[in-house]
N, CA, C and O atoms as a CHARMM CRD file, in Angstrom:
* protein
*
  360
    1    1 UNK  N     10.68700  -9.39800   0.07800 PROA 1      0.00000
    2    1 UNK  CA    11.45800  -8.21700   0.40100 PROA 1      0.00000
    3    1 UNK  C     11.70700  -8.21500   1.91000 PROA 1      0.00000
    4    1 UNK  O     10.66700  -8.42900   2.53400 PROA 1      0.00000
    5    2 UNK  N     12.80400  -8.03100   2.68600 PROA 2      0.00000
    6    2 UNK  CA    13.23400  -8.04700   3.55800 PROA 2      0.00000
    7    2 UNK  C     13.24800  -6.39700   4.12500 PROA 2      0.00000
    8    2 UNK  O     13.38000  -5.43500   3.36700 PROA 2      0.00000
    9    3 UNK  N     13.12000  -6.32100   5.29200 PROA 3      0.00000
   10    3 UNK  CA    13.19800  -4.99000   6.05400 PROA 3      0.00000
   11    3 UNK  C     14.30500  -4.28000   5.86400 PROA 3      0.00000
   12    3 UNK  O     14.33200  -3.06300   6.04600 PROA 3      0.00000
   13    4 UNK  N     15.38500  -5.01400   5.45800 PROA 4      0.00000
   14    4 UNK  CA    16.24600  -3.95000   5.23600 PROA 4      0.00000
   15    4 UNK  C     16.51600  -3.28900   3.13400 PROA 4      0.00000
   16    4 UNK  O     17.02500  -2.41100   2.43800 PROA 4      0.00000
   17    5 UNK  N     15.80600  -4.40200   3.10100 PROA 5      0.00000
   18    5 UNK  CA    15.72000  -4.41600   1.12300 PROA 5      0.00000
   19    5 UNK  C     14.75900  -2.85100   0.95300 PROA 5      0.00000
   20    5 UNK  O     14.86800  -1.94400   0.12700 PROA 5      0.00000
   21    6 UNK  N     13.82400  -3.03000   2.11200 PROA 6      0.00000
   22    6 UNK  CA    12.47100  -2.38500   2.17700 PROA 6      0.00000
   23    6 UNK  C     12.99600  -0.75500   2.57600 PROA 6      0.00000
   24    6 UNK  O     12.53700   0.13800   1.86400 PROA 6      0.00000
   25    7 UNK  N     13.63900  -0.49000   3.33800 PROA 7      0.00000
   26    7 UNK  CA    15.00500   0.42700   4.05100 PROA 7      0.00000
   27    7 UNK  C     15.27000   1.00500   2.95300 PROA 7      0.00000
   28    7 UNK  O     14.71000   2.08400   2.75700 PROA 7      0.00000
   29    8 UNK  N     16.23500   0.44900   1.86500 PROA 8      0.00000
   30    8 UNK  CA    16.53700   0.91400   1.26200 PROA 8      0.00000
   31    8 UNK  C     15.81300   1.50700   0.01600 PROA 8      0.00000
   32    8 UNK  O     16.29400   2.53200  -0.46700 PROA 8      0.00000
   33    9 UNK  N     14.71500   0.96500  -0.54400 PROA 9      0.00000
   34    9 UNK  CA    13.65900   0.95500  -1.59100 PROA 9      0.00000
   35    9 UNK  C     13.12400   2.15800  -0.70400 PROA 9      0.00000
   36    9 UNK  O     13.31500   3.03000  -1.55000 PROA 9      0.00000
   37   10 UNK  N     12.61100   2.82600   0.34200 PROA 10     0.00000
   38   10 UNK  CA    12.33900   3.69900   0.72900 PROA 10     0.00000
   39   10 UNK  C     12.88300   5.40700   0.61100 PROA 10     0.00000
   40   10 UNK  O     12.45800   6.51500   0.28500 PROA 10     0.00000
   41   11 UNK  N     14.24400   4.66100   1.17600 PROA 11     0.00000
   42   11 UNK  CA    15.19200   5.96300   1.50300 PROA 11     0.00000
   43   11 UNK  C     15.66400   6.54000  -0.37600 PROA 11     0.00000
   44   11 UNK  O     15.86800   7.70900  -0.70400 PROA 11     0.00000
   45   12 UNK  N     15.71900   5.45200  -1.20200 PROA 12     0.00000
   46   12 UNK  CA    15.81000   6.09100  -2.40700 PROA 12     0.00000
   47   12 UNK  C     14.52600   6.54500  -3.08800 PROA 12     0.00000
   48   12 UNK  O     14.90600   7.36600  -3.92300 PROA 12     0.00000
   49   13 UNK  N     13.24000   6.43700  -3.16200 PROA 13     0.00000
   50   13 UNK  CA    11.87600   6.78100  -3.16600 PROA 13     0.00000
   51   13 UNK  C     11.92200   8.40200  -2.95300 PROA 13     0.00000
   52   13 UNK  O     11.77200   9.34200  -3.73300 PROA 13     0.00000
   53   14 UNK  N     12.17300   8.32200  -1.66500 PROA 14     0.00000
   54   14 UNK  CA    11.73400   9.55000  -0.73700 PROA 14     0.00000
   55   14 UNK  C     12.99000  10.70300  -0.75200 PROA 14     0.00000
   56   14 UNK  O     12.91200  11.90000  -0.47700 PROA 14     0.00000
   57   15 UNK  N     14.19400   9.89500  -1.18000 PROA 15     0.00000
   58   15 UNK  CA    15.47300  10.99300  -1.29000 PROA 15     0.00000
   59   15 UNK  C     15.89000  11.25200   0.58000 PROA 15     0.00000
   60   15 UNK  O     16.19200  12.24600   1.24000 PROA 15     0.00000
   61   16 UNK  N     15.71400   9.86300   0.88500 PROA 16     0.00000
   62   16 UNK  CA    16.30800  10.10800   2.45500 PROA 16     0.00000
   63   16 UNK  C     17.37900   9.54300   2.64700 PROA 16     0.00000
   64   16 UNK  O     17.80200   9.11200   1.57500 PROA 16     0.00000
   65   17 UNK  N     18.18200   9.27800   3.65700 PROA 17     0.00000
   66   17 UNK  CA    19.48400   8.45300   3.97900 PROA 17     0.00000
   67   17 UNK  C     18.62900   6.99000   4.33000 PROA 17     0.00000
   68   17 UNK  O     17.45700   6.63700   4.45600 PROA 17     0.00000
   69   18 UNK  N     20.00600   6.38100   4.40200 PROA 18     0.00000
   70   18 UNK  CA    18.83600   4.71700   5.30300 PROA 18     0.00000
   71   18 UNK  C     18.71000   5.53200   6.32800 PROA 18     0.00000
   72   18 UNK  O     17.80300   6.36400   6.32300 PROA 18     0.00000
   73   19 UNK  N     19.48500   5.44600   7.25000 PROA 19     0.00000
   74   19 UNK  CA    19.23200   6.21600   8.62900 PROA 19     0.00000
   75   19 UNK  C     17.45300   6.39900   8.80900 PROA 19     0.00000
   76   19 UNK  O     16.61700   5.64800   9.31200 PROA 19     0.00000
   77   20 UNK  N     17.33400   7.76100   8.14500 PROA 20     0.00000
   78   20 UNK  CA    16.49400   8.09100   7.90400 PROA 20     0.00000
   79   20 UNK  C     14.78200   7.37300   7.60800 PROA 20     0.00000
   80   20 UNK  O     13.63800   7.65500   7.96500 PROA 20     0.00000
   81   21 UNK  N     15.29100   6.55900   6.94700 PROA 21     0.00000
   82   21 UNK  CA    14.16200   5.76500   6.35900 PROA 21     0.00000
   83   21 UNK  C     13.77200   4.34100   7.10400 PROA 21     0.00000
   84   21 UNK  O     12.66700   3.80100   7.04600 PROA 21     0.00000
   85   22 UNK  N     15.01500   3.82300   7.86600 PROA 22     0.00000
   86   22 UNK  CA    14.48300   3.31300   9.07700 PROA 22     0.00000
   87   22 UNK  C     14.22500   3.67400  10.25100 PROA 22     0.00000
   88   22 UNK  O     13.92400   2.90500  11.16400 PROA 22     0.00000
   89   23 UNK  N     14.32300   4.90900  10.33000 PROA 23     0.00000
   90   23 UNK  CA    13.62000   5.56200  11.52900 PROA 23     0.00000
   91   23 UNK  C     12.19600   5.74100  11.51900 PROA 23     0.00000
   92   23 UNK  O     11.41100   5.59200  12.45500 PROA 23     0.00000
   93   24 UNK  N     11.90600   6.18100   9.99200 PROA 24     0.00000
   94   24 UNK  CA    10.42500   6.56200   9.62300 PROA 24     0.00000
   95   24 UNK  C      9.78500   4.96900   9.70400 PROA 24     0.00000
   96   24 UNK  O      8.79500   4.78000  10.41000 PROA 24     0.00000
   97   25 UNK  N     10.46700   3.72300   8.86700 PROA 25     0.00000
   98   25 UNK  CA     9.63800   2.54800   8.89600 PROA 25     0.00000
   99   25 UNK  C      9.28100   1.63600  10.27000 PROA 25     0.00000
  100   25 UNK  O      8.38100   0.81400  10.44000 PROA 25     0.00000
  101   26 UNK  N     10.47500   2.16300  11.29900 PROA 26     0.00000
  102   26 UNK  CA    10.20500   1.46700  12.68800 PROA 26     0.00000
  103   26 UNK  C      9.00400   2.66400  13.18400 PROA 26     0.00000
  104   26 UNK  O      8.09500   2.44800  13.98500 PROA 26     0.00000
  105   27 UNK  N      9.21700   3.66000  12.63600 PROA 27     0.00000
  106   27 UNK  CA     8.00100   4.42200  13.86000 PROA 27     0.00000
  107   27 UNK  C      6.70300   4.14600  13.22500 PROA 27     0.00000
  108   27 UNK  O      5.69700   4.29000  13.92100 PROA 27     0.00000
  109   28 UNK  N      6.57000   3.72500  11.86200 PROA 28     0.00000
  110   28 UNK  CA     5.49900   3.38800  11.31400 PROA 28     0.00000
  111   28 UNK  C      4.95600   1.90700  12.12900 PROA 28     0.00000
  112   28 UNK  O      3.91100   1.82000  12.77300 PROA 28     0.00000
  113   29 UNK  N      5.87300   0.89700  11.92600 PROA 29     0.00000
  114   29 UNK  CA     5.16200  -0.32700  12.76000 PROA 29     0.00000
  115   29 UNK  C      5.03000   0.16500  14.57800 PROA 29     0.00000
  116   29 UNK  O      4.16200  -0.41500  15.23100 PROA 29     0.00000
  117   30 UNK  N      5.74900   1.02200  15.15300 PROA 30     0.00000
  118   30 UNK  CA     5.48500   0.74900  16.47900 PROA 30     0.00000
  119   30 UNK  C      4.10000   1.52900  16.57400 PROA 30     0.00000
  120   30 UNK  O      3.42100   1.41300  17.59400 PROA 30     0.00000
  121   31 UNK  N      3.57500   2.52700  15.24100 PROA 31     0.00000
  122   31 UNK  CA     2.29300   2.93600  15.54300 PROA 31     0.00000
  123   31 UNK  C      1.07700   2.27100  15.83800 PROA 31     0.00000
  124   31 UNK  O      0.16100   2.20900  16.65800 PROA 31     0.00000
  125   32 UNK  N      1.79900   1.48900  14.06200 PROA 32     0.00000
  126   32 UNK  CA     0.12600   0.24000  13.76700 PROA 32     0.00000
  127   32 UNK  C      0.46800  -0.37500  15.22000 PROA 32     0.00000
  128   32 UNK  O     -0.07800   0.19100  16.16700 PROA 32     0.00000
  129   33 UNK  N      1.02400  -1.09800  15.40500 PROA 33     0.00000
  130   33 UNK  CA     1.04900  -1.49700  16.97300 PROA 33     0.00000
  131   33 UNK  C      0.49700  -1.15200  18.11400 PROA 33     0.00000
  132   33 UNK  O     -0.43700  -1.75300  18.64500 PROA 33     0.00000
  133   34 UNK  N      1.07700  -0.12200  18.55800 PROA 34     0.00000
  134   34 UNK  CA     0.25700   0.46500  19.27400 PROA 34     0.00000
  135   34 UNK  C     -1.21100   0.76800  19.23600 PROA 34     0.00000
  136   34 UNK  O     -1.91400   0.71600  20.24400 PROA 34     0.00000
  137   35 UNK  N     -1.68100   1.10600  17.97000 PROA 35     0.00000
  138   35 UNK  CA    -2.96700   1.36100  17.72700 PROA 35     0.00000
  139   35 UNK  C     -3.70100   0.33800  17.60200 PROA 35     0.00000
  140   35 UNK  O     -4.85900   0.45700  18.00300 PROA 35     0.00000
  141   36 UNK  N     -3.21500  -1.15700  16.93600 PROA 36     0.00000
  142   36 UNK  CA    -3.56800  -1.95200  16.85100 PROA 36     0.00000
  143   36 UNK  C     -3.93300  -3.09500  18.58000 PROA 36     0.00000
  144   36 UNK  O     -4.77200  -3.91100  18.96400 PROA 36     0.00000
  145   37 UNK  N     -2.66000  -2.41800  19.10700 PROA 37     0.00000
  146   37 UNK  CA    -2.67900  -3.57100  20.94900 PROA 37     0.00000
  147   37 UNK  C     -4.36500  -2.44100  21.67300 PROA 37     0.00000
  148   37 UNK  O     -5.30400  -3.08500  22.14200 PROA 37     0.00000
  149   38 UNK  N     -4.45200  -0.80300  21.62900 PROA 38     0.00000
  150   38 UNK  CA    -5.59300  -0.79700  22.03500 PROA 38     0.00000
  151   38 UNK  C     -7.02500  -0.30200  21.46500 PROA 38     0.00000
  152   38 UNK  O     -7.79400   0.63000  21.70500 PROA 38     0.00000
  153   39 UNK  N     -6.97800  -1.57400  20.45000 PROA 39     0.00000
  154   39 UNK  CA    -8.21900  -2.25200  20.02000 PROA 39     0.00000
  155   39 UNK  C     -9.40900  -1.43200  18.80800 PROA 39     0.00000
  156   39 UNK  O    -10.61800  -1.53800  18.60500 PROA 39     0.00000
  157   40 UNK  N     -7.91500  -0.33500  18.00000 PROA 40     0.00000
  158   40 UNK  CA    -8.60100   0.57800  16.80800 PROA 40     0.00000
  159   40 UNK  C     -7.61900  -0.02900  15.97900 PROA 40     0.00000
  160   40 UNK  O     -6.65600  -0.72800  16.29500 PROA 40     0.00000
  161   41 UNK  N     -8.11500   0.44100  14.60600 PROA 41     0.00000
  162   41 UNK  CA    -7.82800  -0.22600  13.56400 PROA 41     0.00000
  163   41 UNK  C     -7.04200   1.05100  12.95500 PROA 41     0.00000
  164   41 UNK  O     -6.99600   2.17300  13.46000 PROA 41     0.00000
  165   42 UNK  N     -6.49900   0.66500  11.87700 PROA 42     0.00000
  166   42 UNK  CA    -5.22500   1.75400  11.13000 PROA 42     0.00000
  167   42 UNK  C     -5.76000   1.76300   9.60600 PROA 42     0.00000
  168   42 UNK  O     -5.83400   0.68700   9.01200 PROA 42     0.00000
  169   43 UNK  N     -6.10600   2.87800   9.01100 PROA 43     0.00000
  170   43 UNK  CA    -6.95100   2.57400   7.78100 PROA 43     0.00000
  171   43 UNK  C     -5.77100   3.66000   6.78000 PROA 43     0.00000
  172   43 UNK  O     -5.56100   4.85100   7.00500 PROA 43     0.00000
  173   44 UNK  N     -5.27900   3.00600   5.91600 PROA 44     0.00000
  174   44 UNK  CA    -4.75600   3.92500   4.97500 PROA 44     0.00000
  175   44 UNK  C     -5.19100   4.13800   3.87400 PROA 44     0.00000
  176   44 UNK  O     -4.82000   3.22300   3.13900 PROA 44     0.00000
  177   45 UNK  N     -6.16100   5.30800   3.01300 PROA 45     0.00000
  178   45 UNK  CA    -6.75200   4.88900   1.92200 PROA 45     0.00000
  179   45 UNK  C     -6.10100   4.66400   0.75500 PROA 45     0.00000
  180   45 UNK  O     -5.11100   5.33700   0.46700 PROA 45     0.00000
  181   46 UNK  N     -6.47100   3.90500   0.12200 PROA 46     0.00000
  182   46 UNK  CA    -6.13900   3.22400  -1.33900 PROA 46     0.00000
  183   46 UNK  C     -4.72400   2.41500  -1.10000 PROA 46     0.00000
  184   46 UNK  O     -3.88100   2.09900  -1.94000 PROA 46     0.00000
  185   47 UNK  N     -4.74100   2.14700   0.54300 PROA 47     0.00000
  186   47 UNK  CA    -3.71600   1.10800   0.59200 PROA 47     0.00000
  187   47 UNK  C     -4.36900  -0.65000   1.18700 PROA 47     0.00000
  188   47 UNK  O     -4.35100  -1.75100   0.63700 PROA 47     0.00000
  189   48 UNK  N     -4.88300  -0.18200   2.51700 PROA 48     0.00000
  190   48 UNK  CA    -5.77900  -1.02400   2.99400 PROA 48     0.00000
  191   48 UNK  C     -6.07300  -1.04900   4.66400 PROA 48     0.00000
  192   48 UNK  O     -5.87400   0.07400   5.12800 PROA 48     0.00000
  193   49 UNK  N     -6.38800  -1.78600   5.43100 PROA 49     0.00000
  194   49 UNK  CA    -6.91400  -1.41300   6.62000 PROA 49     0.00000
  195   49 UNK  C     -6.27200  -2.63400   7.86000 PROA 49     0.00000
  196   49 UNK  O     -6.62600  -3.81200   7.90900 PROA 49     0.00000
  197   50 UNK  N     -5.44000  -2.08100   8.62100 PROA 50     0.00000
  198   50 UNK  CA    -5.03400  -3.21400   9.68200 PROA 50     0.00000
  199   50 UNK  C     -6.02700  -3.26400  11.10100 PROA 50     0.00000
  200   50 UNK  O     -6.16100  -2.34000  11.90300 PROA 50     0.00000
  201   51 UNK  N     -6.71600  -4.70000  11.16600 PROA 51     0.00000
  202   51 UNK  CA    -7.84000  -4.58300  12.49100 PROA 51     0.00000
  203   51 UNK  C     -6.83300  -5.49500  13.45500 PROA 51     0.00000
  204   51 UNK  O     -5.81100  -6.16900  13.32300 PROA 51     0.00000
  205   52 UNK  N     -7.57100  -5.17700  14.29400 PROA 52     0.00000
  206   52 UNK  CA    -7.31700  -5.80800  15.37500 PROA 52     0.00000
  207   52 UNK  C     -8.46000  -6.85500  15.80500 PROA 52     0.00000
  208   52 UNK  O     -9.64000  -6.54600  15.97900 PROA 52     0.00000
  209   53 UNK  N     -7.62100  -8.84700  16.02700 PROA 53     0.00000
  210   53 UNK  CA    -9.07500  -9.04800  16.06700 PROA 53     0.00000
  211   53 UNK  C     -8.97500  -9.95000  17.37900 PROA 53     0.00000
  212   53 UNK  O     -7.90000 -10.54600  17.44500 PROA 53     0.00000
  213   54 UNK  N     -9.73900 -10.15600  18.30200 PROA 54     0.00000
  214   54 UNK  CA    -9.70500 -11.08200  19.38000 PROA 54     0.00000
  215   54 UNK  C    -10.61200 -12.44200  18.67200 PROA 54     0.00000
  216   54 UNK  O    -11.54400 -12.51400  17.87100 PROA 54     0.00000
  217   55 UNK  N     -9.79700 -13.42700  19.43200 PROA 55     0.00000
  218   55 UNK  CA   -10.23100 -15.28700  19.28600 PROA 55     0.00000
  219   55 UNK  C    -10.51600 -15.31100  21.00400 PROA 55     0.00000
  220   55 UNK  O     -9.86800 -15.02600  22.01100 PROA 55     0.00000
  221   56 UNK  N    -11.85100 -15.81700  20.69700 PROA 56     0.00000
  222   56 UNK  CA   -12.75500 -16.28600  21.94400 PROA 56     0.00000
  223   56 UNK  C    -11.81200 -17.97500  22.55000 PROA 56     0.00000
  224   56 UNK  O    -11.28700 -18.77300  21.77200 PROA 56     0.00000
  225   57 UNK  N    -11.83100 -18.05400  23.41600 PROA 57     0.00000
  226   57 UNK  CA   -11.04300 -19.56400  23.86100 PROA 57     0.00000
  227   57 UNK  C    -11.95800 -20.79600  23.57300 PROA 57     0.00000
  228   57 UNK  O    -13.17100 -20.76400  23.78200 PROA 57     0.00000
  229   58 UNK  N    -11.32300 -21.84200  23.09800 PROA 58     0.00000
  230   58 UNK  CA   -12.24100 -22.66000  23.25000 PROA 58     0.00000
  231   58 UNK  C    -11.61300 -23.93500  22.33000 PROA 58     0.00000
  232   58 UNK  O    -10.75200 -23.58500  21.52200 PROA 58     0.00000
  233   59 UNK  N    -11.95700 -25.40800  22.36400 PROA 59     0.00000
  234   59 UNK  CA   -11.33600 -26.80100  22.43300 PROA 59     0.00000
  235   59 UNK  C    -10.57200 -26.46100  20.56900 PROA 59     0.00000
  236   59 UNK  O    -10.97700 -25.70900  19.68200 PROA 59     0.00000
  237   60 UNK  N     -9.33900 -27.43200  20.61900 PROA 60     0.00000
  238   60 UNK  CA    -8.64300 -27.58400  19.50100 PROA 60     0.00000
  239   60 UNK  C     -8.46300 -29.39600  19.44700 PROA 60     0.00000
  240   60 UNK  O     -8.55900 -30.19700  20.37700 PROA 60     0.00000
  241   61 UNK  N     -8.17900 -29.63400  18.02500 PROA 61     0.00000
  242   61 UNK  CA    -8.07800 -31.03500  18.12400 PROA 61     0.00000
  243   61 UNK  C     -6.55600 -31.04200  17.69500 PROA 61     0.00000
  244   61 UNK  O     -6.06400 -30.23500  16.90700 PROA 61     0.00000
  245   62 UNK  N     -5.74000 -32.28400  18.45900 PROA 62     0.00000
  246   62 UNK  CA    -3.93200 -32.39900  17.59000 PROA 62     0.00000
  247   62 UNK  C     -4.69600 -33.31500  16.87000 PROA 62     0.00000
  248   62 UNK  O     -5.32800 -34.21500  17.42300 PROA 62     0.00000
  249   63 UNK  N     -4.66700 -33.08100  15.32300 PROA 63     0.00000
  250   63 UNK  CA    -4.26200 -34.31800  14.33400 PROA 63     0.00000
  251   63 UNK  C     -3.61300 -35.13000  14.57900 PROA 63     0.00000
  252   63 UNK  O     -4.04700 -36.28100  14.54200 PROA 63     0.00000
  253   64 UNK  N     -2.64800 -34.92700  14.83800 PROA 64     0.00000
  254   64 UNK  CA    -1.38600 -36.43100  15.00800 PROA 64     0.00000
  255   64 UNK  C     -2.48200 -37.32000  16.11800 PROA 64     0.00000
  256   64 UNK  O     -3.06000 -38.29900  15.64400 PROA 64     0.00000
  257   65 UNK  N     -2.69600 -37.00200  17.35700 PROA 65     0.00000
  258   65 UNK  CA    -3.18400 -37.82000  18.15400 PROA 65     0.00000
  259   65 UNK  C     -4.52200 -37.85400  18.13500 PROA 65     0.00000
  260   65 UNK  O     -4.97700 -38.97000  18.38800 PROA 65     0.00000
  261   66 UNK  N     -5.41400 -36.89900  17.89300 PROA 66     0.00000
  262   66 UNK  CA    -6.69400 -37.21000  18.38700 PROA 66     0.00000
  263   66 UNK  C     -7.22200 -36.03400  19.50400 PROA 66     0.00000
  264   66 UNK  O     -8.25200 -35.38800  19.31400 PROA 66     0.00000
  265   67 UNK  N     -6.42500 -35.87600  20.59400 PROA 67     0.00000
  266   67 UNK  CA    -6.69600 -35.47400  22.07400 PROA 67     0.00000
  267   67 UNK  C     -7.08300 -33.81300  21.80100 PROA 67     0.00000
  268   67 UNK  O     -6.50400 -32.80100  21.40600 PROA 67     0.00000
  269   68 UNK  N     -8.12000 -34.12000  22.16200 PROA 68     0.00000
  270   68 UNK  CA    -8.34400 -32.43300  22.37200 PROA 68     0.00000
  271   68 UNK  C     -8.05200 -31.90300  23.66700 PROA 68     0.00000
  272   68 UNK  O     -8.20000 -32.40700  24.78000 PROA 68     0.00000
  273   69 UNK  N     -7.42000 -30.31200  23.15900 PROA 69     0.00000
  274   69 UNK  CA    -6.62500 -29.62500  23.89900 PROA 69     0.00000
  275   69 UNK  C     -7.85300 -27.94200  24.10700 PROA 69     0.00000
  276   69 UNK  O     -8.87500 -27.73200  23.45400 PROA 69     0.00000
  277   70 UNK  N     -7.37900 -27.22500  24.97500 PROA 70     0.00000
  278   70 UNK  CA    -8.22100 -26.36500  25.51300 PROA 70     0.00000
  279   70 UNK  C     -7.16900 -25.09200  24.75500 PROA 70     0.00000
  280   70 UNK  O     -5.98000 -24.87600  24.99100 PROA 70     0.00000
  281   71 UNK  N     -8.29300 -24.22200  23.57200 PROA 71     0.00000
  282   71 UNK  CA    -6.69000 -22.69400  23.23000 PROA 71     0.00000
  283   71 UNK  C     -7.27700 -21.85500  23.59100 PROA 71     0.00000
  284   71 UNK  O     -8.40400 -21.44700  23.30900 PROA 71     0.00000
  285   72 UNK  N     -6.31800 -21.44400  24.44800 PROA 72     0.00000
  286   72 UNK  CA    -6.59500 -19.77000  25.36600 PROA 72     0.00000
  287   72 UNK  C     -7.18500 -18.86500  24.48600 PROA 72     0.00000
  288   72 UNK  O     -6.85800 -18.88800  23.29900 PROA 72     0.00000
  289   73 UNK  N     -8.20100 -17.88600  25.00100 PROA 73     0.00000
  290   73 UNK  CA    -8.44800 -16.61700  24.11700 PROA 73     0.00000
  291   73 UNK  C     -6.77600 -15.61300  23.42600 PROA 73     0.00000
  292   73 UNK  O     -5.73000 -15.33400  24.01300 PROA 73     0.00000
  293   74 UNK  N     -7.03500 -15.45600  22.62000 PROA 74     0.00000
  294   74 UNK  CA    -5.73600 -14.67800  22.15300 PROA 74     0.00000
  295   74 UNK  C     -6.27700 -13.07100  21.24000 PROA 74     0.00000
  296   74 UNK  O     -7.31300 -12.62700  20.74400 PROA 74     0.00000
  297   75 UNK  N     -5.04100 -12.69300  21.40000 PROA 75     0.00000
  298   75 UNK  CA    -5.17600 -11.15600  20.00600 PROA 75     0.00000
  299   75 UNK  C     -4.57800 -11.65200  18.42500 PROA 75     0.00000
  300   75 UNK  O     -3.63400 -12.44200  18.43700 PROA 75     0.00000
  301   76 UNK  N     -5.08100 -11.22700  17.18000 PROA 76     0.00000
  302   76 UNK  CA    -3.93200 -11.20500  16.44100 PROA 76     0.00000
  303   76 UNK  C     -4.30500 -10.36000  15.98800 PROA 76     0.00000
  304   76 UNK  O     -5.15500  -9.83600  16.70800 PROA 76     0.00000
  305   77 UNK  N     -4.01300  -9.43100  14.35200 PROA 77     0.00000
  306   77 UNK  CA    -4.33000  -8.61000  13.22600 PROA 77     0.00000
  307   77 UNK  C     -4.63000  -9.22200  12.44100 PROA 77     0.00000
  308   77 UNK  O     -4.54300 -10.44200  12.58000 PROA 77     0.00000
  309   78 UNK  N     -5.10800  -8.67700  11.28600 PROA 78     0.00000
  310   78 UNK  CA    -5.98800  -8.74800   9.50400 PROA 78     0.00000
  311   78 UNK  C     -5.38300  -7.71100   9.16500 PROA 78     0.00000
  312   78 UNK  O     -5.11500  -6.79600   9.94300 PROA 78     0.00000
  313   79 UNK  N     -5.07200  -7.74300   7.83800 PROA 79     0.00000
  314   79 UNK  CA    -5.19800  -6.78900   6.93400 PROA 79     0.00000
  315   79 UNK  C     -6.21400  -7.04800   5.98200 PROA 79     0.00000
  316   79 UNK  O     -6.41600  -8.16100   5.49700 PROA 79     0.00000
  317   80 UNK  N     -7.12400  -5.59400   5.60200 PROA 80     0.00000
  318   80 UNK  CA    -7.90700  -5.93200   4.91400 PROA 80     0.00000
  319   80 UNK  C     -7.89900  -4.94300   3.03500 PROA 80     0.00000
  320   80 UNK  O     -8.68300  -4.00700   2.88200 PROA 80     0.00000
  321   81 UNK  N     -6.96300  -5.35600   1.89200 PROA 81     0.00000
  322   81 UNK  CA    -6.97000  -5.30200   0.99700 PROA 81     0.00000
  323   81 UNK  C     -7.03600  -3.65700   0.39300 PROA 81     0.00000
  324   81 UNK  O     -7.29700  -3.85400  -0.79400 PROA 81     0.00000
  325   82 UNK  N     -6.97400  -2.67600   0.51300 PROA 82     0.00000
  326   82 UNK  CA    -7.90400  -1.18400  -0.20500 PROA 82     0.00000
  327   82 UNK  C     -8.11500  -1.52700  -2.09000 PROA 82     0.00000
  328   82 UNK  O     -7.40000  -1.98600  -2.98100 PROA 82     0.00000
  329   83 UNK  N     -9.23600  -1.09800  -1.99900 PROA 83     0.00000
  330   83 UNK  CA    -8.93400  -0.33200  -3.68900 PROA 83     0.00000
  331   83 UNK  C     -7.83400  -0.49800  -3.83500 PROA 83     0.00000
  332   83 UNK  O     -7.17200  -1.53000  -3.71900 PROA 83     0.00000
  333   84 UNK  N     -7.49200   0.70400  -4.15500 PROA 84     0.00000
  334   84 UNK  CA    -5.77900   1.33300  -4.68700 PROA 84     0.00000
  335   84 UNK  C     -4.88800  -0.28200  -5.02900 PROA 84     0.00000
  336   84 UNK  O     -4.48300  -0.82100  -6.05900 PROA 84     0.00000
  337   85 UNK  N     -4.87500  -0.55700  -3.90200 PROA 85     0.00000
  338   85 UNK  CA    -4.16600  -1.97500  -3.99600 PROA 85     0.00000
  339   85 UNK  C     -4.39800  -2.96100  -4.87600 PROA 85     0.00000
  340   85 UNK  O     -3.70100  -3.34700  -5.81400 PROA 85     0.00000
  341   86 UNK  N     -5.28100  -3.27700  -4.54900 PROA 86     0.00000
  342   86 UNK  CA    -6.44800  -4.44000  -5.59200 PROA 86     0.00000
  343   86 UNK  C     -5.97900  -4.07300  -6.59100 PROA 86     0.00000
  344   86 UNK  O     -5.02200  -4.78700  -6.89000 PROA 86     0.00000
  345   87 UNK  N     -6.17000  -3.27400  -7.31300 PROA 87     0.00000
  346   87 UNK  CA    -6.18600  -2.55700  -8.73500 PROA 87     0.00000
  347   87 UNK  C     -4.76500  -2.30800  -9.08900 PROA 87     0.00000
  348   87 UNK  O     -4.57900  -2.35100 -10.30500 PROA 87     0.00000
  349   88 UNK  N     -3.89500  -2.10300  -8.50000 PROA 88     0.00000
  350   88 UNK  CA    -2.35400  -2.09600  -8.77600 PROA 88     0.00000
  351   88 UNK  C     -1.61800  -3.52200  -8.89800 PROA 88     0.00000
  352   88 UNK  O     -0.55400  -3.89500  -9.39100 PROA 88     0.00000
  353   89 UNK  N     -2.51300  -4.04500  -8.32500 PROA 89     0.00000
  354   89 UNK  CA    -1.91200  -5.58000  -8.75100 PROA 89     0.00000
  355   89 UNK  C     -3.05900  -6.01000  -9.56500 PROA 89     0.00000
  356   89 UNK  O     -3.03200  -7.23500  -9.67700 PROA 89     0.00000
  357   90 UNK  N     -3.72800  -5.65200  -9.97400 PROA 90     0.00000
  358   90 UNK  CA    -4.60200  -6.68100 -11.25800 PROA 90     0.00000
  359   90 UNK  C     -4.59400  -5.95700 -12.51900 PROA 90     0.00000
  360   90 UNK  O     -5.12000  -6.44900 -13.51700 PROA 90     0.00000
């Protein structure tokens, strides 16, 4: 499903315009975002939980060659599964 497939599957859900419903889905990601860049997690129940996780730096190997290379500490996210979810798909 594409963001704008997602747009629309919304705005008819909820009885909004698109307009509407991509206003609500961009302010939804710039939240998790935000909440997620300083370093709390976003928990929705019976949906599931977005963390925030830091990678410590330290040596990588290239397959192709052999040569190990040095990877910077970095940020990324997890999502972690809820109930609700689990159970709606099984």
């Amino acid at each position: 499903m594409t963001k704008a497939e997602l747009v629309a599957a919304i705005a008819e859900k909820a009885g909004l315009t698109k307009v509407q419903a991509k206003d609500a889905l961009e302010g939804f990601l710039e939240t998790v975002t935000d909440t997620l860049k300083a370093g709390d997690d976003v928990r929705i129940v019976g949906f599931g939980t977005f963390l925030p996780v830091s990678r410590d730096a330290g040596t990588a190997r290239n397959p192709r060659t052999g040569e190990t290379v040095e990877r910077p500490a970095s940020k990324t996210a997890r999502f972690r599964v809820g109930e609700g979810l689990k159970t709606a798909l099984n």
